[in-house]
C-alpha positions in Angstrom: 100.1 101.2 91.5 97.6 101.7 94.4 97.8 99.8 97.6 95.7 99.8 100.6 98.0 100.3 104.5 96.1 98.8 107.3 96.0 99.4 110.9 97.2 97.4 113.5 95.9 97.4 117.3 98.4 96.2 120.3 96.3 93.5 122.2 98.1 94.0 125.7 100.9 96.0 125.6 103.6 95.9 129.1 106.3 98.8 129.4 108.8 96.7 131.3 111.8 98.7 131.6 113.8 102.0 130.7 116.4 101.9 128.7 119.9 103.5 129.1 119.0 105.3 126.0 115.9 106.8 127.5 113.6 104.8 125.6 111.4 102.2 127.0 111.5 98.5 126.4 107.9 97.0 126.0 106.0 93.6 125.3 102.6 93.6 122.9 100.9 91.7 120.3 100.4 93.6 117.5 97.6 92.3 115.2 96.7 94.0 112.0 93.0 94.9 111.4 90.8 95.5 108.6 90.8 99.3 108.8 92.5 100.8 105.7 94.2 104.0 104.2 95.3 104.3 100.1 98.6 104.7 98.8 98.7 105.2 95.2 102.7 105.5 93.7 103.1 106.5 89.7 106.7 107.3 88.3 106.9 110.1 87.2 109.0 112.2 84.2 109.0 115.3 86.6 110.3 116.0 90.4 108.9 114.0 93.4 105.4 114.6 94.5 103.7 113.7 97.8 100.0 114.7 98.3 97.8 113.6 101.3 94.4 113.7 101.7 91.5 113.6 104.2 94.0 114.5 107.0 96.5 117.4 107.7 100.2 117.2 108.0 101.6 119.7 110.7 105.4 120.9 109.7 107.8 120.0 106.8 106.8 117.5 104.5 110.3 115.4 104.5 109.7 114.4 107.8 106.2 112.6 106.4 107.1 108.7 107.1 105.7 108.1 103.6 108.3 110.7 102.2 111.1 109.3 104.7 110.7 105.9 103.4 110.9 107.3 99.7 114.5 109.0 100.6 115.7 106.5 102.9 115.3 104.0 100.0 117.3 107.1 97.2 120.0 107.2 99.2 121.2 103.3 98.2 119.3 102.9 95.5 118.3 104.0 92.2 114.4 105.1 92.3 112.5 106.7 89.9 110.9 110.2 90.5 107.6 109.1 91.3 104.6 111.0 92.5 102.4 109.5 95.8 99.1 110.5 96.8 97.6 108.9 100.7 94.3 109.0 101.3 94.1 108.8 105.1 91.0 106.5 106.5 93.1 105.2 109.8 92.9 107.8 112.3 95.9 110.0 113.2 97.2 110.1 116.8 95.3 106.6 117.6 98.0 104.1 118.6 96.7 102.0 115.5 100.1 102.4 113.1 98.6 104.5 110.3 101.3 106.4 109.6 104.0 103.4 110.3 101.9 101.3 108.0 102.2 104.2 105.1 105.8 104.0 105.2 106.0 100.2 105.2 103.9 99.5 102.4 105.7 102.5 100.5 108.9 100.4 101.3 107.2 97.5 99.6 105.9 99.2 96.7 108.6 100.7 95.3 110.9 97.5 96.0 108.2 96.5 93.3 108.6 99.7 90.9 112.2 100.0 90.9 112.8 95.9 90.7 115.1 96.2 93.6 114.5 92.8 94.8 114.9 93.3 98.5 113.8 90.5 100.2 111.4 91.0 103.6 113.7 90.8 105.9 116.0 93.9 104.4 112.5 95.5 104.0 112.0 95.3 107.5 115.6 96.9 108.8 114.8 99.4 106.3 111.7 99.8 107.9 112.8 99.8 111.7 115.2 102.9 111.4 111.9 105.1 110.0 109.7 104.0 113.3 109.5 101.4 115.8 106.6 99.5 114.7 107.3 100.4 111.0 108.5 97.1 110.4 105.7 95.2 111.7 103.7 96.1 108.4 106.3 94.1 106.0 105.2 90.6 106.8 101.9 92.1 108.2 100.9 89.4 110.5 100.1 88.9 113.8 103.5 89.6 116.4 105.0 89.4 119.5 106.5 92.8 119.5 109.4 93.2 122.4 112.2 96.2 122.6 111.1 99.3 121.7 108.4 97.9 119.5 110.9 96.5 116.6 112.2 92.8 118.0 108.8 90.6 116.3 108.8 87.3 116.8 105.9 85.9 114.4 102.8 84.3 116.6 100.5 81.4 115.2 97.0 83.7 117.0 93.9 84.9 114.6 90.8 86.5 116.1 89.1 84.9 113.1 85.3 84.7 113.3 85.3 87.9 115.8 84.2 91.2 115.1 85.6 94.3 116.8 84.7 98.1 116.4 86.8 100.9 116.9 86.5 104.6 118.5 88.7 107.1 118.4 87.4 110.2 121.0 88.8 114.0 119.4 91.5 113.9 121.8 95.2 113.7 121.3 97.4 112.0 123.1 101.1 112.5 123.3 103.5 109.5 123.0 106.1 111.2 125.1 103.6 112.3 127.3 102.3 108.6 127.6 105.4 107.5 128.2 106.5 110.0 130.8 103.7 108.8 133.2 103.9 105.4 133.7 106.1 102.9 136.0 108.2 100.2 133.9 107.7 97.1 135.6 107.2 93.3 134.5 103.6 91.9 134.7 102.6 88.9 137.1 100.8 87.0 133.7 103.9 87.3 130.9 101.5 88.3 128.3 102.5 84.9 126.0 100.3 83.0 128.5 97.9 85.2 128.6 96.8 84.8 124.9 97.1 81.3 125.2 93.6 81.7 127.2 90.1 81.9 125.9 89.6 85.7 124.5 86.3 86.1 127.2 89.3 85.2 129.7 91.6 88.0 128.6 90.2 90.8 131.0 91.0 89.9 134.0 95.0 89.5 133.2 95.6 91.8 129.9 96.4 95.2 129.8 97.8 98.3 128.4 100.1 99.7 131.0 99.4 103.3 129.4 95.9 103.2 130.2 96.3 104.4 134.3 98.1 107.5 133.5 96.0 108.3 130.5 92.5 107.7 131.9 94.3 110.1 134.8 95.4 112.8 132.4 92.2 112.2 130.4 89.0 111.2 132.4 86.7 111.5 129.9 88.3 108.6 128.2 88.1 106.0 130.7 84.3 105.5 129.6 84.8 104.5 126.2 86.3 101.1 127.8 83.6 100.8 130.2 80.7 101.0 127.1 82.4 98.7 125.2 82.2 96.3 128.2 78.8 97.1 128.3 77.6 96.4 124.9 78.9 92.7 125.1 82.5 93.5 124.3 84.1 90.0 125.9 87.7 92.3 125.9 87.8 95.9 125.5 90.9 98.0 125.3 92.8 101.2 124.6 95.5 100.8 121.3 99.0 101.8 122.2 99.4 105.1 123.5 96.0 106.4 122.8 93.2 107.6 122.1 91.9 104.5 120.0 89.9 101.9 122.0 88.9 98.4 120.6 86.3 96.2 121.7 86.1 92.3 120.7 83.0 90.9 120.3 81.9 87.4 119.7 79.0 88.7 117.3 78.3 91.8 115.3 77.5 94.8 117.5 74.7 96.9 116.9 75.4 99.7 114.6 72.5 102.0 115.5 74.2 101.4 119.7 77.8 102.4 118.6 76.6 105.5 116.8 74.5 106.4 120.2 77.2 105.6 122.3 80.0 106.9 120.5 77.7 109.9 119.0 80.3 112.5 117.6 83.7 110.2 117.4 84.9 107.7 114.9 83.7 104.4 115.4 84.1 101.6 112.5 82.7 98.1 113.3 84.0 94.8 111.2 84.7 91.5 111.2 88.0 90.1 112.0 
């Protein structure tokens, strides 16, 4: 069985407050975009087998979220040794959910191969104790994500008819580290009114709270906002944490501008 994970990117995203636990409660709209890896899952008469490709996994396998999901799911339920290959396309370390997405749709998939008939809301518990946006990727539509990232509250939004293109500089960005630098606090615009608004309205009000500290800690980065602005982006953005960046457009950029612009990083354009 092959599937295909997508990304997501967080349109605004508002750390407003510490937790007790040390983690951070947030508010963001995560929206999944056309931007895809492969998960292929056979059963298999031998031992387990996970295999990625077209990316490189640093330290012990089991704590792979695509492996986690596979043995968080063994421990209450029958499952068949199966062997699972993932291409990666969605680039690591970008705030876009690749690797939550993984473990969600390998979640779904073997709830398909093993006939467990979990329904998607026990999908989605199973999926909030591998990751905090893990469970987004069950239902796979757009979300007002509060708490740490896992509290989705479905939204009736589409960005359909826009196009948006992506760029990821070679630079990696830290979650902890992100999160160490910035200053919880509530915004002025809640962002649920803000999206309410035209999308060429969304600049002056949206934002990602990690972008201050980042574009401090990371100069370099700072521009890749700034060119999307100035190839007609009508919102432009950084995804999460970092180091993604998204622009919205109201029509198709120009290809041959991204790859001058952007010479040397990823950058994907599509429509939404």
């Amino acid at each position: 069985m092959i599937t295909f994970p997508n990304a997501k990117i967080n349109l605004g995203l508002d750390i407003v407050e510490k937790r007790p636990d040390g983690y951070h409660n947030l508010e963001s709209l995560f929206y999944p975009i056309p931007i895809h890896d492969m998960l292929e899952i056979t059963v298999s008469d031998d031992e387990f087998g996970f295999t990625m490709y077209n990316a490189k996994f640093d330290g012990d396998e089991n704590d792979n979220l695509v492996v986690k999901a596979y043995n968080l799911l063994a421990k209450e339920h029958a499952l068949p040794k199966v062997r699972i290959s993932l291409y990666k396309n969605i680039p690591t370390g970008a705030g876009m959910g690749g690797g939550s997405a993984d473990a969600a749709f390998t979640l779904k998939m073997l709830n398909e191969i093993a006939s467990l008939r979990l329904s998607d809301e026990q999908l989605e518990e199973y999926a909030a104790k591998i990751g905090a946006d893990c469970a987004f990727f069950i239902k796979n539509r757009p979300a007002f994500a509060t708490g740490i990232g896992n509290v989705l509250t479905p939204v009736d939004f589409t960005l359909k008819g826009y196009h948006i293109a992506v760029v990821k500089p070679d630079i990696h960005v830290s979650t902890k580290e992100a999160y160490s630098l910035v200053s919880p606090a509530y915004p002025e615009k809640p962002l649920k009114e803000i999206i309410t608004k035209p999308v060429e309205e969304w600049k002056e009000d949206m934002k990602n709270d990690f972008e201050k500290s980042i574009f401090a800690k990371h100069p370099s980065v700072a521009g890749i906002k700034e060119k999307l602005y100035s190839m007609g982006a009508v919102y432009a953005s950084m995804s999460g944490s970092g180091s993604s960046f998204f622009g919205i457009f109201k029509s198709e950029p120009d290809a041959s501008a991204l790859e001058r612009q952007f010479a040397g990083m990823y950058c994907k354009r599509m429509e939404l």
